[in-house]
Backbone as numpy.savetxt, mean C-alpha at the origin, in Angstrom:
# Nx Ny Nz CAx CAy CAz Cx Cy Cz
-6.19 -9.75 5.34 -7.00 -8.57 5.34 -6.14 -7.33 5.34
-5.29 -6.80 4.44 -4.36 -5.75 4.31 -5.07 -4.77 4.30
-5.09 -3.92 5.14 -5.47 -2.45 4.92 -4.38 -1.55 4.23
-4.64 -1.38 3.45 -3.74 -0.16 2.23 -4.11 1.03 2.57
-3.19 2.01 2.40 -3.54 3.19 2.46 -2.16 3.93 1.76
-2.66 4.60 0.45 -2.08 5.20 -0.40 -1.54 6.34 -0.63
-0.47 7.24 -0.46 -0.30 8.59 0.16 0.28 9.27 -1.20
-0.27 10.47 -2.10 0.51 10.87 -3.50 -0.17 12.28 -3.09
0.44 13.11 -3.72 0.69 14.96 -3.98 -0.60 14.54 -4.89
-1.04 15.60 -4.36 -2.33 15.77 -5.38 -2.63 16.51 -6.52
-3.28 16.34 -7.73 -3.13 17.20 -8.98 -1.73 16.28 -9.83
-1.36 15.35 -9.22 -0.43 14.89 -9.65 -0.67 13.62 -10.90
-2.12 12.77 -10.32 -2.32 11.91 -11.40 -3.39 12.47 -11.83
-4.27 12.11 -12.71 -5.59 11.33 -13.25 -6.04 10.46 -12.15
-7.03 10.35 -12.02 -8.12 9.31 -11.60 -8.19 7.87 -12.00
-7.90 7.84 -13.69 -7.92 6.72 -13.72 -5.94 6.19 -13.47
-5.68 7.22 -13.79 -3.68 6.95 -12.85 -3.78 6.52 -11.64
-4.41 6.94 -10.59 -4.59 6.78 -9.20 -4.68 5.12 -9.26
-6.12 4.89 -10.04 -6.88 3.49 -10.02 -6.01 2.58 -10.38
-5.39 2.89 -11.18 -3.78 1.78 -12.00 -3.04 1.13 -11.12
-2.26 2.34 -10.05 -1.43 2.35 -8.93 -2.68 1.47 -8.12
-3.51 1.90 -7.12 -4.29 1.28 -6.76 -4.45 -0.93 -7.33
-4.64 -0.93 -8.25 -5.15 -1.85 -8.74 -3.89 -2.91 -9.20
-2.34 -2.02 -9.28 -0.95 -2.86 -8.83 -0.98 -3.26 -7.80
-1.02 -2.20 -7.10 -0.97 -2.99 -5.65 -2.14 -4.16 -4.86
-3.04 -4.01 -5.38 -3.94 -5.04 -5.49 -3.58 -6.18 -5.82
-3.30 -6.46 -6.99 -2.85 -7.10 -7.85 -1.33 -7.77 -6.97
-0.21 -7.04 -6.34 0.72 -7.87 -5.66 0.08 -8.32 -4.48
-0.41 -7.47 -4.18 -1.08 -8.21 -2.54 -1.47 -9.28 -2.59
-2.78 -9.85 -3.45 -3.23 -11.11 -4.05 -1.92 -11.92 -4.51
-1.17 -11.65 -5.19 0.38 -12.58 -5.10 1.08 -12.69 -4.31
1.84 -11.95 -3.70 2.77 -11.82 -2.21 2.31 -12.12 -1.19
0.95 -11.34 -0.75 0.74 -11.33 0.76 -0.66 -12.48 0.38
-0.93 -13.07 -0.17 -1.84 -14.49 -0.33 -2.78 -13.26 0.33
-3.46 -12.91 -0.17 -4.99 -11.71 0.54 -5.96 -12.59 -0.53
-6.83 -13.01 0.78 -7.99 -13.37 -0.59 -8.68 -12.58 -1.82
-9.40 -13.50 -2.71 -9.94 -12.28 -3.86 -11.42 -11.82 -3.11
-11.76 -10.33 -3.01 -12.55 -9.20 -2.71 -11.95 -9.51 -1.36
-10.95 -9.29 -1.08 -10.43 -8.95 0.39 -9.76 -7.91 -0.22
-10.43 -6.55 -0.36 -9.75 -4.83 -0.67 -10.15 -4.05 0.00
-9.05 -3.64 0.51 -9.56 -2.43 1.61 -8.62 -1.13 1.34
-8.85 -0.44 0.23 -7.86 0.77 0.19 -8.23 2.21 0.39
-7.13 3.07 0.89 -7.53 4.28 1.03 -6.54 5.08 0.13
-7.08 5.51 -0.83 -6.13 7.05 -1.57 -6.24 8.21 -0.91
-4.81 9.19 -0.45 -5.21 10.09 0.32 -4.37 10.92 -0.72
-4.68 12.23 -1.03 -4.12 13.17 -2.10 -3.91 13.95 -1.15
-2.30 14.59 -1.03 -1.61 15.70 0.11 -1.11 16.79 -0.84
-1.57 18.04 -0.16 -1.70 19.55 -1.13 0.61 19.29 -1.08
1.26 19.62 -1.98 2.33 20.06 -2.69 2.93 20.66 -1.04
4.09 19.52 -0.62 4.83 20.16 0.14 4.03 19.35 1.97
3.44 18.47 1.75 2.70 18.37 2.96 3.20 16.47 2.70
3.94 15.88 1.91 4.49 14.93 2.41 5.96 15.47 2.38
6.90 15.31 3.13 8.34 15.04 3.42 8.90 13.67 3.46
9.70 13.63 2.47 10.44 12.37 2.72 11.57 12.23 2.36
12.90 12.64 3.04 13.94 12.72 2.97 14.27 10.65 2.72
15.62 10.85 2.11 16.17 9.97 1.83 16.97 9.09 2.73
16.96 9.22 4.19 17.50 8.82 4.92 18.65 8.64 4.92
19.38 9.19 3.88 20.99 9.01 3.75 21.08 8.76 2.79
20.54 7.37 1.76 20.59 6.68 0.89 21.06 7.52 -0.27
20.58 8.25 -0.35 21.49 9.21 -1.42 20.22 9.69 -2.85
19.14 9.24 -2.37 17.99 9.15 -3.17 17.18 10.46 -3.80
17.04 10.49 -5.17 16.35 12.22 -5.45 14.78 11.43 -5.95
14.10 12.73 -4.61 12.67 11.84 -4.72 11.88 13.42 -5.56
10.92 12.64 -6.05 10.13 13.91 -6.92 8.61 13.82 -6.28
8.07 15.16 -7.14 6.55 14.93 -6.40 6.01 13.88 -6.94
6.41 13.11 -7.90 5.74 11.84 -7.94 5.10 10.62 -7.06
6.10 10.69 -5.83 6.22 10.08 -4.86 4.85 9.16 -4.81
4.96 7.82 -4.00 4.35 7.56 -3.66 4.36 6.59 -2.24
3.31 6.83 -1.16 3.58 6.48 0.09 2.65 5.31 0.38
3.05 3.98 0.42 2.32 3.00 0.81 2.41 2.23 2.12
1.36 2.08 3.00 0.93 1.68 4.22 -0.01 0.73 4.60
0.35 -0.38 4.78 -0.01 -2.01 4.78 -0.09 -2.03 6.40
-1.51 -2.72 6.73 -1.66 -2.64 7.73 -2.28 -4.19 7.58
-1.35 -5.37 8.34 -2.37 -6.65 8.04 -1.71 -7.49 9.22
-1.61 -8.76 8.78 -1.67 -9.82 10.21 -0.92 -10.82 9.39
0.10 -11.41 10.00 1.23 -12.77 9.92 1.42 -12.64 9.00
1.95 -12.17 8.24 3.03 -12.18 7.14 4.16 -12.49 7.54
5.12 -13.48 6.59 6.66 -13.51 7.08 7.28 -12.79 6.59
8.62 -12.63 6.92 9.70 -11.59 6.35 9.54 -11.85 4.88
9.63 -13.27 4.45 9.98 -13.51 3.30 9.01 -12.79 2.42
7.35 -12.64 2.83 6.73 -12.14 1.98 6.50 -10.98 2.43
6.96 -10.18 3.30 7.33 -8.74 3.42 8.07 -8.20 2.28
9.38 -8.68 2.41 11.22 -8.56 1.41 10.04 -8.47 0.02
9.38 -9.54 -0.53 8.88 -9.67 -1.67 7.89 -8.89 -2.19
7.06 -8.06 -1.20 5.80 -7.20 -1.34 6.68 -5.83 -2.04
7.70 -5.57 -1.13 8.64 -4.34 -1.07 9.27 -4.56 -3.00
9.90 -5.43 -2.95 10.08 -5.95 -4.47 9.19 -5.92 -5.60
7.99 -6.85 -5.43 7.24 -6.71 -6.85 6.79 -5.32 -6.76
6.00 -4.57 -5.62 5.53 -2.87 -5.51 6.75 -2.78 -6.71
7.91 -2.09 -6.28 8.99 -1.34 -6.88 8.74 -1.74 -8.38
9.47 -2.83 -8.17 9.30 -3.38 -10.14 7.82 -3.18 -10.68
6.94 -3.79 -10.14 5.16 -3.33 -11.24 4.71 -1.51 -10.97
5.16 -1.37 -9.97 4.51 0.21 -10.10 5.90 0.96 -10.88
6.70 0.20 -11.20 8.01 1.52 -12.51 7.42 0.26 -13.68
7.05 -0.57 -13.75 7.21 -0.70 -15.81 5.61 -0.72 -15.83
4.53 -1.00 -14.65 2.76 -0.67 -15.58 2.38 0.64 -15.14
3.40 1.73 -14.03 2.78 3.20 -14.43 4.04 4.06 -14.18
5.20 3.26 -14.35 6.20 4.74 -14.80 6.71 5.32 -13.44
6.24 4.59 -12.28 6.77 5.27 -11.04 8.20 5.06 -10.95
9.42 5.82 -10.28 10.51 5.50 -10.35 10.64 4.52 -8.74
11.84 3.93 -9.04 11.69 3.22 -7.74 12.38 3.82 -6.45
12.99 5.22 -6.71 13.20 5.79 -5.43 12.07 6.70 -5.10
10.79 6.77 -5.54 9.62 7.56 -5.73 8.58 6.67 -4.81
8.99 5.37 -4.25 8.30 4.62 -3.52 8.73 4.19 -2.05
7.90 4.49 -0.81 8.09 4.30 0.41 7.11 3.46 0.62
7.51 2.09 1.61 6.28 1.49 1.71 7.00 0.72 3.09
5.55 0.60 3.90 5.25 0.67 5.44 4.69 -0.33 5.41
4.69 -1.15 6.35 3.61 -2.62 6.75 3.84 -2.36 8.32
2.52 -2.42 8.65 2.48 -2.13 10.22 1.52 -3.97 10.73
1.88 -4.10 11.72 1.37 -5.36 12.25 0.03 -5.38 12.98
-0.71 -6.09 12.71 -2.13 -6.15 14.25 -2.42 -7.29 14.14
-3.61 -7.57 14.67 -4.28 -9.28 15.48 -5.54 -9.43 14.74
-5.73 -10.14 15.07 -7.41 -10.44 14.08 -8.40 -10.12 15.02
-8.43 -9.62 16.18 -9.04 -8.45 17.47 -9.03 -7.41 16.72
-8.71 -7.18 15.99 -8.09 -6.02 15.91 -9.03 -5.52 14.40
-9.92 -6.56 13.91 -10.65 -5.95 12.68 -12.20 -5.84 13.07
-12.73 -5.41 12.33 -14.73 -5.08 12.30 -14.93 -4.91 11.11
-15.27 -5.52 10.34 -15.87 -5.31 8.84 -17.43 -4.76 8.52
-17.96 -4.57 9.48 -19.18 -3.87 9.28 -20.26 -4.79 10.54
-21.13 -3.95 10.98 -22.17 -4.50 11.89 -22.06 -4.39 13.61
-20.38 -3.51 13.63 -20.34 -3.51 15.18 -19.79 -4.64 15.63
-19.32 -5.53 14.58 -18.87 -7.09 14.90 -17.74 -7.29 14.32
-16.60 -8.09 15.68 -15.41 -8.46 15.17 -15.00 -9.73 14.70
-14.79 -10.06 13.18 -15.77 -11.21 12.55 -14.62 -12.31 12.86
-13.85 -11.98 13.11 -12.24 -13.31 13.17 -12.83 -13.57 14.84
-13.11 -12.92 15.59 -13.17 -13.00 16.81 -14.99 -13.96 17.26
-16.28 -13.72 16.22 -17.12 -14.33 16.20 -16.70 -15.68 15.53
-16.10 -15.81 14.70 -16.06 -17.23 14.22 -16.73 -17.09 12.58
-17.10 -16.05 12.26 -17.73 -15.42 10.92 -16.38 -15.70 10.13
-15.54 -15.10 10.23 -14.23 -15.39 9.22 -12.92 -16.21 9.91
């Protein structure tokens, strides 16, 4: 159950550009992180010019407003398909929309299956529903 949440300068794509990016990462999640099919949960957030910062941490990296900030929020993944999420992102979002690969930051944060509600006030891993 990956919660995505998508962070780009706004005025920067198209809509249907957004949906592309969107629909890569879809698309690896269902490969890498084994997410079932209609298990999508994404958020696009568009930040006004100058309201993301993201220095290079040293690395030596020239990032443009292209940028894009990805934030994975899911449950037991191993390293191995962490290392690999971080990988196919880079490679499918630079050759199916042109993103460069120092133009990509991407976050996976950990939680419990307590820890979801899919609708109804009910926590469905915790009822026995999922």
């Amino acid at each position: 159950m990956p919660l995505v949440h998508l962070h780009v300068i706004e005025n920067r794509r198209t809509p249907d550009a957004l949906r592309r990016i969107a629909d890569v990462v879809q698309d690896v999640m269902l490969e890498h992180f084994a997410a079932p099919d209609r298990d999508r949960y994404q958020l696009i957030s568009e930040h006004k010019l100058g309201h993301i910062i993201a220095e290079d941490t040293g690395l030596g990296f020239e990032r443009t407003d292209d940028i894009v900030v990805v934030q994975v929020v899911q449950q037991g993944r191993s390293r191995e398909q962490k290392q690999a999420l971080y990988r196919a992102l880079s490679e499918r979002l630079h050759s199916e929309t042109g993103l460069a690969p120092t133009d990509l930051i991407v976050s996976v944060a950990e939680n419990t299956r307590e820890d979801w509600s899919f609708g109804n006030g009910v926590a469905q891993f915790i009822a026995g529903v999922l």
